[in-house]
C-alpha positions as CSV (number, residue, x, y, z in Angstrom):
1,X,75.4,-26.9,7.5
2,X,72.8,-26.6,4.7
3,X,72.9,-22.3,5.6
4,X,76.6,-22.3,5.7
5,X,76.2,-24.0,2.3
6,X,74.2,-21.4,0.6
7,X,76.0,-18.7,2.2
8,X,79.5,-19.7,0.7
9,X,78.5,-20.8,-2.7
10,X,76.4,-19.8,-5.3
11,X,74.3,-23.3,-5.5
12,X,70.8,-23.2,-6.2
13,X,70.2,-26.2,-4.0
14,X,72.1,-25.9,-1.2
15,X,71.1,-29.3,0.2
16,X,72.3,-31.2,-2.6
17,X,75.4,-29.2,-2.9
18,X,75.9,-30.3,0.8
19,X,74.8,-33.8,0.9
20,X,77.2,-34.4,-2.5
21,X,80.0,-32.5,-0.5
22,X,79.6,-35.1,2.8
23,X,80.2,-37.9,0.5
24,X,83.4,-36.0,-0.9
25,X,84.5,-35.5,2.9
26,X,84.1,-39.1,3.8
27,X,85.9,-40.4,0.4
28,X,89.2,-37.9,1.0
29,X,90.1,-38.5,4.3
30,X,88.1,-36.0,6.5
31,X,86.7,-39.2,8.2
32,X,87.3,-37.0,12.0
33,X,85.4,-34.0,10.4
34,X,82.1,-36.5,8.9
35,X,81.8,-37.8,12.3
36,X,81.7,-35.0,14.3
37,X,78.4,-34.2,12.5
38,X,75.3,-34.5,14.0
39,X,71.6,-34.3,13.3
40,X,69.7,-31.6,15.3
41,X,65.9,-31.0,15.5
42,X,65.8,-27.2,13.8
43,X,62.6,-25.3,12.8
44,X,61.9,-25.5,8.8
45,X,60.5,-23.0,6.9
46,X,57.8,-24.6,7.2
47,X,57.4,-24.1,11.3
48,X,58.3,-27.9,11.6
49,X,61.2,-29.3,13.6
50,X,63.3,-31.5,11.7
51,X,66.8,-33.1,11.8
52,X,69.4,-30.9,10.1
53,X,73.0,-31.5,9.7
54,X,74.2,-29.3,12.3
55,X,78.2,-28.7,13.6
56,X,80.5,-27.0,16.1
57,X,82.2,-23.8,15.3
58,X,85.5,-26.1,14.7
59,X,84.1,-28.6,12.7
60,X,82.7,-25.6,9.8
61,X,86.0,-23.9,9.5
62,X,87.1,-27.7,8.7
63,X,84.4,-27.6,5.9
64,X,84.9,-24.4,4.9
65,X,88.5,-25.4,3.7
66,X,86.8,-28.2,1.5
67,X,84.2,-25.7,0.2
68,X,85.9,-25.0,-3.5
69,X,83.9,-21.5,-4.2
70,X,85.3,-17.8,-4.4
71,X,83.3,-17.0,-1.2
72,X,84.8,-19.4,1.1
73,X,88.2,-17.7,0.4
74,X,87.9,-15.0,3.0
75,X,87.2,-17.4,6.0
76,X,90.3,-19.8,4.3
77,X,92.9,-16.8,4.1
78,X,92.1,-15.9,7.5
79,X,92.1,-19.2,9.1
80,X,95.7,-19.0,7.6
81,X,96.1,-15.8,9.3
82,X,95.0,-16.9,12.5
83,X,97.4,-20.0,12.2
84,X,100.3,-18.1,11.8
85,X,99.4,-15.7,14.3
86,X,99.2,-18.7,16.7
87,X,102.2,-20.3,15.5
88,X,104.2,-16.4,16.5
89,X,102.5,-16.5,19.8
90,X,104.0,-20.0,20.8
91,X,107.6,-18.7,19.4
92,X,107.1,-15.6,20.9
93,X,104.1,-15.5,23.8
94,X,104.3,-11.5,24.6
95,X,102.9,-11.3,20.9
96,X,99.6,-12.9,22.5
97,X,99.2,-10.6,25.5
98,X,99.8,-7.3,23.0
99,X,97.2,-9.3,20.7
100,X,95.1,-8.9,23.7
101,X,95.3,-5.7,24.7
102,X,94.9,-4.5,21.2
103,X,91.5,-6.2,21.2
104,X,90.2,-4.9,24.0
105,X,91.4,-1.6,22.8
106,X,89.4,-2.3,20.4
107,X,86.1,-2.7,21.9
108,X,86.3,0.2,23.7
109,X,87.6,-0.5,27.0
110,X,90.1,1.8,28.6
111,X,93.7,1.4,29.4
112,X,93.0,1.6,33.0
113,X,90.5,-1.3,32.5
114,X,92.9,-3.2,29.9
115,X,95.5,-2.9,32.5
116,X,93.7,-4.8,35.5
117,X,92.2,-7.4,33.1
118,X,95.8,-8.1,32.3
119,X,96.4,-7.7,35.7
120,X,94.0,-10.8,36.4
121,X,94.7,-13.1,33.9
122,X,98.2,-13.3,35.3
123,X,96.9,-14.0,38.6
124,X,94.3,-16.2,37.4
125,X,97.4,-18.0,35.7
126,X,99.3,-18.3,39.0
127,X,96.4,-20.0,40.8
128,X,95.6,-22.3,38.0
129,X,99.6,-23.2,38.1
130,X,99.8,-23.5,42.1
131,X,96.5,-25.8,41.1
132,X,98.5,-28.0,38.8
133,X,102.1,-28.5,40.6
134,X,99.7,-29.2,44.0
135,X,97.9,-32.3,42.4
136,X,93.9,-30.7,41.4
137,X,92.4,-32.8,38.9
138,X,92.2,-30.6,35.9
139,X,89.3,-28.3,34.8
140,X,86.5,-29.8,36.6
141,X,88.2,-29.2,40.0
142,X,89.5,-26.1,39.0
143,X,85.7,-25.2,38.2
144,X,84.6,-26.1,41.9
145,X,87.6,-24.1,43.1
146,X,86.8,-20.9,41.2
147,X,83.6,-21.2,42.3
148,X,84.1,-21.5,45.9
149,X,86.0,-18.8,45.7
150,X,83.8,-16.4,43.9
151,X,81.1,-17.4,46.4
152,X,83.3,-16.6,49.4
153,X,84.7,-12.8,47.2
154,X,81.2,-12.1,45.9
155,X,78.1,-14.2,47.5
156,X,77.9,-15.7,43.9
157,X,79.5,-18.4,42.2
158,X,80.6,-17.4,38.4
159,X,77.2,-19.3,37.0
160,X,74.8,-17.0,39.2
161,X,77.1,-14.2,38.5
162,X,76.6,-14.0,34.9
163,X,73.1,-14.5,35.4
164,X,72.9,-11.5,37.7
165,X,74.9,-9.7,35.0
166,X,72.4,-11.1,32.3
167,X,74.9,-13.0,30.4
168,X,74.8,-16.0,28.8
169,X,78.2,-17.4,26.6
170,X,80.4,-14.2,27.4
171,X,83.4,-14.0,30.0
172,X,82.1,-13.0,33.1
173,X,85.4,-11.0,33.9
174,X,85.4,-9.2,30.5
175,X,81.9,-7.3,32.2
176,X,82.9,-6.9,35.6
177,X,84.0,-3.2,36.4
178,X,87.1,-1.9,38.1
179,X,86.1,-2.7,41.7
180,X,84.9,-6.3,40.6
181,X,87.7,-7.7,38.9
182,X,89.8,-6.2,41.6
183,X,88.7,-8.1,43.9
184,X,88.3,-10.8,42.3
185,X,92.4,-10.6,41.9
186,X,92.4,-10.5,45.8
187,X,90.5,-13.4,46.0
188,X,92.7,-15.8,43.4
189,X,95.8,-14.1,45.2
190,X,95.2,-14.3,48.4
191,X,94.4,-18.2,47.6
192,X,97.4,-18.7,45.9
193,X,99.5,-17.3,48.8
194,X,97.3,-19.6,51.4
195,X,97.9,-23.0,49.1
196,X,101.6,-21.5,48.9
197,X,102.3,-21.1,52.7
198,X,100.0,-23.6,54.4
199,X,101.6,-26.1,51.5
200,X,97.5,-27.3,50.4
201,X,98.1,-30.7,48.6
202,X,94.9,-32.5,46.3
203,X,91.8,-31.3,46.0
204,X,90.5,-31.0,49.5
205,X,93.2,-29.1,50.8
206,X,93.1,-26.9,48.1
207,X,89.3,-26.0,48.6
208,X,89.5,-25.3,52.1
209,X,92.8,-22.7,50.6
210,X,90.5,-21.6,48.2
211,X,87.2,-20.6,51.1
212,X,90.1,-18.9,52.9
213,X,91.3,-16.8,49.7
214,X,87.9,-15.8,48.9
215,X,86.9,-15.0,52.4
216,X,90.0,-12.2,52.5
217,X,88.5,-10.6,49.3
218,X,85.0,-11.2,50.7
219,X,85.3,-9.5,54.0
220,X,87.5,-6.3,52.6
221,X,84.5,-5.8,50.2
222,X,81.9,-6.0,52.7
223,X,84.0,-3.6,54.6
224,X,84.2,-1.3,51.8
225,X,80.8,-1.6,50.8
226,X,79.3,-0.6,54.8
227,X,82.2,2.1,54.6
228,X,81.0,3.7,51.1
229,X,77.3,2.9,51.3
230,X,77.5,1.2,47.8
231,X,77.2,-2.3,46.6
232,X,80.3,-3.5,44.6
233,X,78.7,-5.9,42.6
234,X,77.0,-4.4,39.8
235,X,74.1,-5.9,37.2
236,X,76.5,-3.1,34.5
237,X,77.9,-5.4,31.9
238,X,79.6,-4.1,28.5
239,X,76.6,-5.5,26.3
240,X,74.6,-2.8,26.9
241,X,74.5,1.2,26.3
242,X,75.3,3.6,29.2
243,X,71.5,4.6,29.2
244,X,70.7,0.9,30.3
245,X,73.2,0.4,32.6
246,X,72.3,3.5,34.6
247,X,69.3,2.0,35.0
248,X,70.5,-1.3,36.4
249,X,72.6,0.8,39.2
């Protein structure tokens, strides 16, 4: 908090600046925003680790709207922007998937890839639907599903995917390539259609649907792969230049 501080205003001791700032937070009301901060072991200047006031990406744009200097404006007007963009996207949700698009568009990725990531999300949308109206417990379950799946499609659940991919915070499925995220479609479809038909109720039921959806996708690309000579899963991710990912290949 204390290098957010001295980022956004012109103080000459940021620590002060801060800790006078905490006490304004707690006196005005932002009771939710003072407790969500915590005290982290960072390393000084000095080499030594010591507690810092440390907070989640949510909680500093909170601050950042107290923070009364000409610097913190940017981050304030777009928060605004964001907010009403959010606010369209609930009045009007094909706003969001344009949104989308444009933002992939503008990282570089193709229309051909744009169009199966959109592809995707709707089927990853279905499933996670089917999940709801057939009783799974919410985004821990649907973790355990997703992974049994992806195990069954690929060999690898999601975690040791991104670690074969060398990822760390990023979405998995924004680095997979055209073949990858194809079939991992086929695998969240073809579960979807199981749970559908065989009428999968709870949890159980729904990863046993979920082994069976993966294991379609799974055997048609371990068919493709012995048929083309060429592994489908691919260490290639979008965080690194086409020189390095040649020599992942």
């Amino acid at each position: 908090m204390v290098d957010v501080v001295a980022a956004l205003t012109d103080s000459n001791i940021p620590r002060r600046y801060w800790s006078d700032l905490k006490i304004k937070l707690k006196k005005e009301g932002f009771s939710e925003v003072y407790e969500k901060i915590v005290q982290l072991r960072l390393e000084a200047p000095d080499g030594k680790l010591r507690e810092t006031d440390s907070a989640n990406t949510e909680t500093i744009f909170r601050i950042i709207q107290a923070i009364p200097s000409p610097k913190a404006e940017p981050f304030k007007r777009w928060l605004a922007k964001v907010g009403y963009e959010r606010v369209q996207e609930i009045e009007d949700p094909e706003l969001a998937t344009k949104r989308t698009r444009a933002l992939y568009k503008a990282k570089g990725y193709s229309d051909d890839w744009i169009e199966k990531r959109m592809r995707g999300i709707q089927v990853r949308e279905q499933l996670t639907n089917e999940w709801k109206n057939r009783e799974v417990g919410g985004d821990k379950e649907y973790a355990i599903l997703t992974a049994e799946i992806s195990h069954a499609t690929f060999g690898m659940t999601p975690s040791q995917y991104k670690k074969f991919k060398n990822l760390k915070r990023e979405n998995l499925r924004d680095h997979m390539n055209d073949l990858e995220l194809i079939f991992s479609m086929l695998g969240e479809a073809s579960t979807t259609e199981i749970a559908k038909n065989k009428n999968a109720q709870g949890f159980i039921q729904n990863k046993t649907a979920a082994k069976q959806g993966g294991d379609v996708a799974g055997n048609a690309r371990k068919e493709l792969e012995r048929k083309s000579g060429k592994k489908i899963s691919t260490k290639q991710n979008y965080l690194t230049t086409p020189e390095k990912q040649k020599s992942l290949e």
